[in-house]
PyMOL commands that place a pseudoatom at each C-alpha (Angstrom):
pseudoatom trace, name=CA, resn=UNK, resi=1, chain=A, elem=C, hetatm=0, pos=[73.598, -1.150, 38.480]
pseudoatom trace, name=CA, resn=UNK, resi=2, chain=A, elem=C, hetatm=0, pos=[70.935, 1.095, 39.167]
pseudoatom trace, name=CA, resn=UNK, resi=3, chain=A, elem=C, hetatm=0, pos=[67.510, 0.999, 36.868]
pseudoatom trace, name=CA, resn=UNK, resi=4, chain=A, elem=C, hetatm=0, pos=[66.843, 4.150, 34.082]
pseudoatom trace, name=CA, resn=UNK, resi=5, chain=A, elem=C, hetatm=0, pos=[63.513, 5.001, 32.534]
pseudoatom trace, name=CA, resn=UNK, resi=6, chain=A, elem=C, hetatm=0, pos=[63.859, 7.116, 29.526]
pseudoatom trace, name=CA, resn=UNK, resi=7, chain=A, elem=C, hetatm=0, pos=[61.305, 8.868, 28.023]
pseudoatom trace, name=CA, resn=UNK, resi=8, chain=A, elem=C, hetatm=0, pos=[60.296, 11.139, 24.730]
pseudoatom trace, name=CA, resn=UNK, resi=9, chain=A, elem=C, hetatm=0, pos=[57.333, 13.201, 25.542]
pseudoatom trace, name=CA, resn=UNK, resi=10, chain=A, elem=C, hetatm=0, pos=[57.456, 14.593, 22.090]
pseudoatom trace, name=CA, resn=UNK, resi=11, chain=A, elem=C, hetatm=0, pos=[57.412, 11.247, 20.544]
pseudoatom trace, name=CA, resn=UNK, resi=12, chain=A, elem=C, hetatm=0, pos=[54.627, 10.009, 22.868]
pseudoatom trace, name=CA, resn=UNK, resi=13, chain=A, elem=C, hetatm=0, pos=[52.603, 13.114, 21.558]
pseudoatom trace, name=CA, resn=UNK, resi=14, chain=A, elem=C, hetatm=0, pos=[53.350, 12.211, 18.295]
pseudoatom trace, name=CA, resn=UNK, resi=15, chain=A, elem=C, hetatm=0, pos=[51.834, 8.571, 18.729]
pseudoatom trace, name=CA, resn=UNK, resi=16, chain=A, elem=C, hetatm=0, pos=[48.705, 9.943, 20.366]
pseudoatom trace, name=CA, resn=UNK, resi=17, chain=A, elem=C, hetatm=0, pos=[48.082, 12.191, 17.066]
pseudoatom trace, name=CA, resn=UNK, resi=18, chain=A, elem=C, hetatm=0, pos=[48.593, 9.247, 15.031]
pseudoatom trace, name=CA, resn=UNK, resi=19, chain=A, elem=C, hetatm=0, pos=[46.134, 8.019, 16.854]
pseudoatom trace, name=CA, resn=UNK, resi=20, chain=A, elem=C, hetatm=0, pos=[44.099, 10.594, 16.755]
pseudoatom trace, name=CA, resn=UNK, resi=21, chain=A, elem=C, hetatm=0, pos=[44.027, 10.824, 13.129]
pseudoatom trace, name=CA, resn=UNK, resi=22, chain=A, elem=C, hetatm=0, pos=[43.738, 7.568, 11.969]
pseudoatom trace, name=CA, resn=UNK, resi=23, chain=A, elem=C, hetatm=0, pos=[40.559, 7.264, 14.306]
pseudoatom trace, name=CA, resn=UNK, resi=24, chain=A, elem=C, hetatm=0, pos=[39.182, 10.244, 12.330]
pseudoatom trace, name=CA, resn=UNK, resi=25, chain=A, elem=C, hetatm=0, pos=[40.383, 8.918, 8.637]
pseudoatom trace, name=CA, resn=UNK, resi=26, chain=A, elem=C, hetatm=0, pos=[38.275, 5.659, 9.631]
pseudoatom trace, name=CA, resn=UNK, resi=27, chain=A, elem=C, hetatm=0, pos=[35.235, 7.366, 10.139]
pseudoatom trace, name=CA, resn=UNK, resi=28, chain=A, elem=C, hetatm=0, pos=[35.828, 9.941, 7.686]
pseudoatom trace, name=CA, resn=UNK, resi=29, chain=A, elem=C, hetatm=0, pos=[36.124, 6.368, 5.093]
pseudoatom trace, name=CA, resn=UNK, resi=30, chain=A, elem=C, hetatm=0, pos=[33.218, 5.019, 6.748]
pseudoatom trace, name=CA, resn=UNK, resi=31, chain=A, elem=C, hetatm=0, pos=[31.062, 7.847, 5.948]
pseudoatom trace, name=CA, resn=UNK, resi=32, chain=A, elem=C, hetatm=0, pos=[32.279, 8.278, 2.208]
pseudoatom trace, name=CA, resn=UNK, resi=33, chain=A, elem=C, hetatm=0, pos=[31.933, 4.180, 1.574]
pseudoatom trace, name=CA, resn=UNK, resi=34, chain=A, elem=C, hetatm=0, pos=[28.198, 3.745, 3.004]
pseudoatom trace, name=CA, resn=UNK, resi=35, chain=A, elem=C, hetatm=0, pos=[27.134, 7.607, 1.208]
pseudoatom trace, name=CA, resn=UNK, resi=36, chain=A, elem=C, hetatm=0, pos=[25.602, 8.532, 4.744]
pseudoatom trace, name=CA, resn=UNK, resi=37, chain=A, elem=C, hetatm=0, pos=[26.794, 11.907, 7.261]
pseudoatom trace, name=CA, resn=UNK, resi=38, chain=A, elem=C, hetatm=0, pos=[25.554, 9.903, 10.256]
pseudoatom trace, name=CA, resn=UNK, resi=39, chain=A, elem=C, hetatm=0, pos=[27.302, 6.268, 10.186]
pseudoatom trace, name=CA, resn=UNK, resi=40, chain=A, elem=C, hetatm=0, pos=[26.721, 5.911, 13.620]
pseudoatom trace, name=CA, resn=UNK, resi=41, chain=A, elem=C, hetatm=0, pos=[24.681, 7.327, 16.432]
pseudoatom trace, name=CA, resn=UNK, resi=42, chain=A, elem=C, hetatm=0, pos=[27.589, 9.013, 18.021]
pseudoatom trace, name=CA, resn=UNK, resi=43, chain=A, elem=C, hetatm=0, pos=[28.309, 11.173, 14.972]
pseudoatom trace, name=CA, resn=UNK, resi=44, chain=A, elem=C, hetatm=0, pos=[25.366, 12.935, 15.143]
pseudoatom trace, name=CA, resn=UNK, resi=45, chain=A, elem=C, hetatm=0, pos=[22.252, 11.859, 17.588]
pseudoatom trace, name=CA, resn=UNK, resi=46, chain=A, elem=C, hetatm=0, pos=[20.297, 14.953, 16.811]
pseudoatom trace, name=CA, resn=UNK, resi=47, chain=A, elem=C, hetatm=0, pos=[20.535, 14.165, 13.071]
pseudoatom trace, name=CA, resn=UNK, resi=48, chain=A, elem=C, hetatm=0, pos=[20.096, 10.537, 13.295]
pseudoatom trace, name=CA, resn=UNK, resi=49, chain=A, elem=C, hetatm=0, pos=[16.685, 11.385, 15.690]
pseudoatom trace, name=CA, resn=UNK, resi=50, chain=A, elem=C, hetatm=0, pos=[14.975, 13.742, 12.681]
pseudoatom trace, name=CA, resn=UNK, resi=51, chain=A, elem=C, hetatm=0, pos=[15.953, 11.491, 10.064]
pseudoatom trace, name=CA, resn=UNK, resi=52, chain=A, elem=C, hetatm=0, pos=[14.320, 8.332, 12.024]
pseudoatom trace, name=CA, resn=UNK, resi=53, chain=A, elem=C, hetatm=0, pos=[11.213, 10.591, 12.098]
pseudoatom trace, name=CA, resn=UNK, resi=54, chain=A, elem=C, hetatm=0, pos=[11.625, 11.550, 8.670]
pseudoatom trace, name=CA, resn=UNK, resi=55, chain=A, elem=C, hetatm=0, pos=[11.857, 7.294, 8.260]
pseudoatom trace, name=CA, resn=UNK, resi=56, chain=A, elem=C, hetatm=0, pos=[8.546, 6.973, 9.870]
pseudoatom trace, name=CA, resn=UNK, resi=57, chain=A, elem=C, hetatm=0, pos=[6.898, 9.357, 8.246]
pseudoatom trace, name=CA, resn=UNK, resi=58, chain=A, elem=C, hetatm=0, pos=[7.518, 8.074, 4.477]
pseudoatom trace, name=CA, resn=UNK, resi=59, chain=A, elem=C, hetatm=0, pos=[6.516, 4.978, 6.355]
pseudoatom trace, name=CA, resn=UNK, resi=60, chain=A, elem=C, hetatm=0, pos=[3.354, 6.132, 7.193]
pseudoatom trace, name=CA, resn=UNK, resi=61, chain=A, elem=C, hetatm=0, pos=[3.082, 8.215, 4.146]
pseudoatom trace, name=CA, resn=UNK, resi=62, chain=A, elem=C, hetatm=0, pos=[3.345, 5.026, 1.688]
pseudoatom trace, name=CA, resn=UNK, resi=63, chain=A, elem=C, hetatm=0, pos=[0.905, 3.083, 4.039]
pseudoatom trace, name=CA, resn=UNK, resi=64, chain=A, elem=C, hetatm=0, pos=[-1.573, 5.774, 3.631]
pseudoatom trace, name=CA, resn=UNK, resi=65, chain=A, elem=C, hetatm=0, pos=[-1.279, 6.075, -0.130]
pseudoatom trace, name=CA, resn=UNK, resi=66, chain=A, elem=C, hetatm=0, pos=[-1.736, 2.164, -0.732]
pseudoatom trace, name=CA, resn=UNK, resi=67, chain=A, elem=C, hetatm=0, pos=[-4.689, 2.327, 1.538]
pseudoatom trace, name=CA, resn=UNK, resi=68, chain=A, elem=C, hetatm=0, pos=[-5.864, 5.687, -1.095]
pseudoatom trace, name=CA, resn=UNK, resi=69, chain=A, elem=C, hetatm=0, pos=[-4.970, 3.223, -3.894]
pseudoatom trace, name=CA, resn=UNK, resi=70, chain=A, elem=C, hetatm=0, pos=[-6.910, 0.405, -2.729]
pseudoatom trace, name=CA, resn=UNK, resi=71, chain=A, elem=C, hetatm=0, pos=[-9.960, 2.353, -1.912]
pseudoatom trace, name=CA, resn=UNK, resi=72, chain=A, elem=C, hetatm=0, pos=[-9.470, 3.675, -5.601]
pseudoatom trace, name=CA, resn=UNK, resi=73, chain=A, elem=C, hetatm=0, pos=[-9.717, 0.323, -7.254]
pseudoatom trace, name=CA, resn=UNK, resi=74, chain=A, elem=C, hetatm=0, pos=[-12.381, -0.639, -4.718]
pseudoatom trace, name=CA, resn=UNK, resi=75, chain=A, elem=C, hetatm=0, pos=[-15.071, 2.135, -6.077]
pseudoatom trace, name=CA, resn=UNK, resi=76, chain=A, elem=C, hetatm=0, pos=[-13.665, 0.834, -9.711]
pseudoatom trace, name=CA, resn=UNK, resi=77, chain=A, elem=C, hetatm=0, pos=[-15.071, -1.989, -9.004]
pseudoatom trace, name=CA, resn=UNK, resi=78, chain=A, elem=C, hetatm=0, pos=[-18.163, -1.151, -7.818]
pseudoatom trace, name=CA, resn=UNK, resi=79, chain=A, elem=C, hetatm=0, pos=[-18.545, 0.805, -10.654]
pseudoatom trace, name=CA, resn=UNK, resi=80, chain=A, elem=C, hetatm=0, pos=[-18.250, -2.177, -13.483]
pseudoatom trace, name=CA, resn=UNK, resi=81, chain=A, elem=C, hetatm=0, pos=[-20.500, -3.524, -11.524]
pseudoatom trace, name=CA, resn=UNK, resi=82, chain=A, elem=C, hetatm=0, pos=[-23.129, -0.710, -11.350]
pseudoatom trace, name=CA, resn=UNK, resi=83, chain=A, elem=C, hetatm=0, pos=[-22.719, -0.481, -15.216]
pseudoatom trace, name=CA, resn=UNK, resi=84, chain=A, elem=C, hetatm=0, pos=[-23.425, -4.077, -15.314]
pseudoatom trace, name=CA, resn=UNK, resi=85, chain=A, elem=C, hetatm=0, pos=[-26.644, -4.206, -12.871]
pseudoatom trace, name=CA, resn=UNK, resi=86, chain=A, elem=C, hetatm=0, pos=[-27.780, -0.826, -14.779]
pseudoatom trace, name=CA, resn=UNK, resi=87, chain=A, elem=C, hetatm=0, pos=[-27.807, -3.088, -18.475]
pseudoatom trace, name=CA, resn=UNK, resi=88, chain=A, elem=C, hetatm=0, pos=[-29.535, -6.167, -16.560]
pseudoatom trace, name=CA, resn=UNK, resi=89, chain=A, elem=C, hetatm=0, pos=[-32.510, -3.710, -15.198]
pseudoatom trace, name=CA, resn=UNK, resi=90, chain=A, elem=C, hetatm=0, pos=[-32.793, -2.289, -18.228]
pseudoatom trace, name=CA, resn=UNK, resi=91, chain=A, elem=C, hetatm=0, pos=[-33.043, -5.427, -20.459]
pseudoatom trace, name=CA, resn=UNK, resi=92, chain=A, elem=C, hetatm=0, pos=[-35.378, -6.964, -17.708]
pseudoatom trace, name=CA, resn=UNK, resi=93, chain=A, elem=C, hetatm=0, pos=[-38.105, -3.667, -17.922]
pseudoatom trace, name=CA, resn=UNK, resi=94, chain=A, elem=C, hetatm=0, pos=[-37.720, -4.113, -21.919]
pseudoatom trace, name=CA, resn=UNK, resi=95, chain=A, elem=C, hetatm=0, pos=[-38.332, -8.460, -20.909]
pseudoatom trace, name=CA, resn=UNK, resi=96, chain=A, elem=C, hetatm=0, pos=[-41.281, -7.067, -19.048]
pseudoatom trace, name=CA, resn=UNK, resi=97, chain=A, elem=C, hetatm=0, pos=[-42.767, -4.559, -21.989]
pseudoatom trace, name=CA, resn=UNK, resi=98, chain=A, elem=C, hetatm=0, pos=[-42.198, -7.051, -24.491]
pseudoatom trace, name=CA, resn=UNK, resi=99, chain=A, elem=C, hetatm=0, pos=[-44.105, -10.079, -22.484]
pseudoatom trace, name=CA, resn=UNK, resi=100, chain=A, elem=C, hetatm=0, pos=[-47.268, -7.479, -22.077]
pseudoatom trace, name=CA, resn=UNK, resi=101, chain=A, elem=C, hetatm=0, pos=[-47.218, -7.241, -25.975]
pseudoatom trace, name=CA, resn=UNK, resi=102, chain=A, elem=C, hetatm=0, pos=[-51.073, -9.094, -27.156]
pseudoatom trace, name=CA, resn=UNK, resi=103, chain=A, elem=C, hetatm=0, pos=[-49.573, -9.855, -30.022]
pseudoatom trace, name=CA, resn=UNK, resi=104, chain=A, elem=C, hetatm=0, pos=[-46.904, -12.181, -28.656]
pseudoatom trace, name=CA, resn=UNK, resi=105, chain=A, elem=C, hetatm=0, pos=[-47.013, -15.914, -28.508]
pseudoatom trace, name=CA, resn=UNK, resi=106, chain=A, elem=C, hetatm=0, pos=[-47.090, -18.064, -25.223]
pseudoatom trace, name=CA, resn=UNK, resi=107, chain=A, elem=C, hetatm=0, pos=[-43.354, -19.388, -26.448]
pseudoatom trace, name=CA, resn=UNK, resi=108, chain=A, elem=C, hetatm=0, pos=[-42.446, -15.977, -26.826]
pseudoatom trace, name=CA, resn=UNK, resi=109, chain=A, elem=C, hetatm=0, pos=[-43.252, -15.103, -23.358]
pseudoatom trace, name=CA, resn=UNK, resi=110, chain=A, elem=C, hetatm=0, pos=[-42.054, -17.969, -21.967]
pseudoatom trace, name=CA, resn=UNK, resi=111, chain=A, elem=C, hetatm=0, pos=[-38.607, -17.380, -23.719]
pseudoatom trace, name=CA, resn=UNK, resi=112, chain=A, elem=C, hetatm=0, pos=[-39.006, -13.879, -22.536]
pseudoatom trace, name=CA, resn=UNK, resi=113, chain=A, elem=C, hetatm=0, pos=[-39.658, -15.078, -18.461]
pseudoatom trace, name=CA, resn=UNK, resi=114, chain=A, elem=C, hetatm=0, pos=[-36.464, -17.497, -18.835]
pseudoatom trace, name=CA, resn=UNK, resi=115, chain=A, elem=C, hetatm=0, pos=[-34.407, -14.927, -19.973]
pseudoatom trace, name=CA, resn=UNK, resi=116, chain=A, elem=C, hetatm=0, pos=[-35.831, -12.543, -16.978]
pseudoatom trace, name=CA, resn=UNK, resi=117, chain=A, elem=C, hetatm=0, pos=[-35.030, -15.348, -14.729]
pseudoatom trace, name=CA, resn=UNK, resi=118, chain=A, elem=C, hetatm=0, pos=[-31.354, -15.903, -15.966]
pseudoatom trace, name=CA, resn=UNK, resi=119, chain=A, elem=C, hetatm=0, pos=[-30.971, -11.743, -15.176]
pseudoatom trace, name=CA, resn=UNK, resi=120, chain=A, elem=C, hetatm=0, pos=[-32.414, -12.059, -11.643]
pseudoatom trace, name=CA, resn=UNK, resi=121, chain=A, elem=C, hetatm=0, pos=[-29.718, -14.981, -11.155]
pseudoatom trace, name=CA, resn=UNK, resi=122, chain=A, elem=C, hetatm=0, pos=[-27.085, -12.460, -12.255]
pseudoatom trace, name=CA, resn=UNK, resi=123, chain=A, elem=C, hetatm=0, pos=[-28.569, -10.007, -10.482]
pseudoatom trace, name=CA, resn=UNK, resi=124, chain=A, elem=C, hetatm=0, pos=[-28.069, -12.360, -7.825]
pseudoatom trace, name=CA, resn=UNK, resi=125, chain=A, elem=C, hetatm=0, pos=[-24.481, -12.830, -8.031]
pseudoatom trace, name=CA, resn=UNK, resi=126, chain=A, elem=C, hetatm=0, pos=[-23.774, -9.151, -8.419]
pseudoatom trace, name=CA, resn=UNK, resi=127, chain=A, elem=C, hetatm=0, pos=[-24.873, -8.626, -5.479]
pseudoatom trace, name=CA, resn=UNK, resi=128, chain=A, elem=C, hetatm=0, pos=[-22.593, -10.980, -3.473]
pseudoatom trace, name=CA, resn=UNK, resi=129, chain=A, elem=C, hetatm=0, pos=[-19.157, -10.407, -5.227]
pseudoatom trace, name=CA, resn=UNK, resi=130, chain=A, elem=C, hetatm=0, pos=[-15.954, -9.226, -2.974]
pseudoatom trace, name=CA, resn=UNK, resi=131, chain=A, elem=C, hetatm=0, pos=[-13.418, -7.218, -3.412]
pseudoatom trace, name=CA, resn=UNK, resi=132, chain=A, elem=C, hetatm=0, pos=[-10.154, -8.771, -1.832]
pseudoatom trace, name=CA, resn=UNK, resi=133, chain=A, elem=C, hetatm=0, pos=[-12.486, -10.556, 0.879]
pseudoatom trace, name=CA, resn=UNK, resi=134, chain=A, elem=C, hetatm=0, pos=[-14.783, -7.438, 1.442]
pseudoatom trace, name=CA, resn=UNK, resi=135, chain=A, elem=C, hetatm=0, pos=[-17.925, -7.142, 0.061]
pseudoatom trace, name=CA, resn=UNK, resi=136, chain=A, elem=C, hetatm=0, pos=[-19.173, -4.782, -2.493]
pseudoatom trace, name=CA, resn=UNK, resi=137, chain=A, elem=C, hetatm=0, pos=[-22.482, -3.549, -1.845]
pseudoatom trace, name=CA, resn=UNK, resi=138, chain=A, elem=C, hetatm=0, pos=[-22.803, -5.265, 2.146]
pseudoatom trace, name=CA, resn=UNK, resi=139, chain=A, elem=C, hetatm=0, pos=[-23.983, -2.040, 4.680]
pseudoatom trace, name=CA, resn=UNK, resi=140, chain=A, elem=C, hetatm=0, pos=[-21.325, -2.888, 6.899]
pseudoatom trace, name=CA, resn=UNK, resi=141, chain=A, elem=C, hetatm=0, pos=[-18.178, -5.075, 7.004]
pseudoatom trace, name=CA, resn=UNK, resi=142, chain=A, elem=C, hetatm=0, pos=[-16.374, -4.762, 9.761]
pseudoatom trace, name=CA, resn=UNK, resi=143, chain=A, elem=C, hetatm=0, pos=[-12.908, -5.128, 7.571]
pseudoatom trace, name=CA, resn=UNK, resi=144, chain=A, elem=C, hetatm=0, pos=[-10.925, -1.737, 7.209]
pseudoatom trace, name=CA, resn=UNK, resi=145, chain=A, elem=C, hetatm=0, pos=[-8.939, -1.039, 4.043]
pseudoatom trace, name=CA, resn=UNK, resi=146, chain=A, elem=C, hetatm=0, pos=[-4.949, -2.016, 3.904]
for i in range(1, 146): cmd.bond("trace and resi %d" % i, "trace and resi %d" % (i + 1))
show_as sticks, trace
zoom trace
């Protein structure tokens, strides 16, 4: 008995189009369920190399606007401070003119230097607060924003 192979080109075809297709409708589904053109780096590597840029940018774009931010509430804070050092000076020159008054008593002016003393101590203080570890008013602190 002698051996036959039998085949169907056009139904061979017709598998390989199958296939074909259903290769296609998977990554046509896999696009539409994740919301994204490029669902791999085959689909599209130009694409996928401008929107990792893109990526990086907005990266470096929301770094740089916290830093902004921070720097923001930084000088805020040096400001209520300022305000605050600006009313201590001034009540310690009117401390001053009111000690040189003749007509004041020794308890006066001794209630007047205690006071002055209590404003140089928050003077003082003032002048060593930090913002987030960095000081206010120190020349130079080595520490960069962010």
């Amino acid at each position: 008995m002698g051996l036959t192979i039998n085949s169907n080109p056009a139904a061979i075809k017709a598998a390989f189009s199958l296939n074909k297709n259903n290769a296609q409708l998977q990554k046509s589904l896999a696009r539409l369920s994740s919301g994204r053109r490029i669902v791999g780096p085959a689909d599209d590597a130009g694409g996928l190399a401008v929107s990792m840029k893109l990526g990086a940018s907005i990266g470096r774009t929301k770094a740089a606007i916290a830093n902004i931010q921070n720097a923001l509430s930084f000088g805020e804070v040096q400001d209520g401070a300022l305000q605050s050092t600006a009313r201590i000076v001034d009540r310690m020159a009117e401390l001053k003119s009111l000690s040189l008054d003749v007509m004041k008593s020794e308890a006066d002016k001794s209630n007047y230097d205690t006071e002055f003393k209590a404003l140089q101590q928050q003077l003082y203080q003032l002048a060593q607060e930090t913002f987030n570890g960095v000081s206010l008013f120190a020349a130079t602190t080595g520490k960069v924003f962010g």
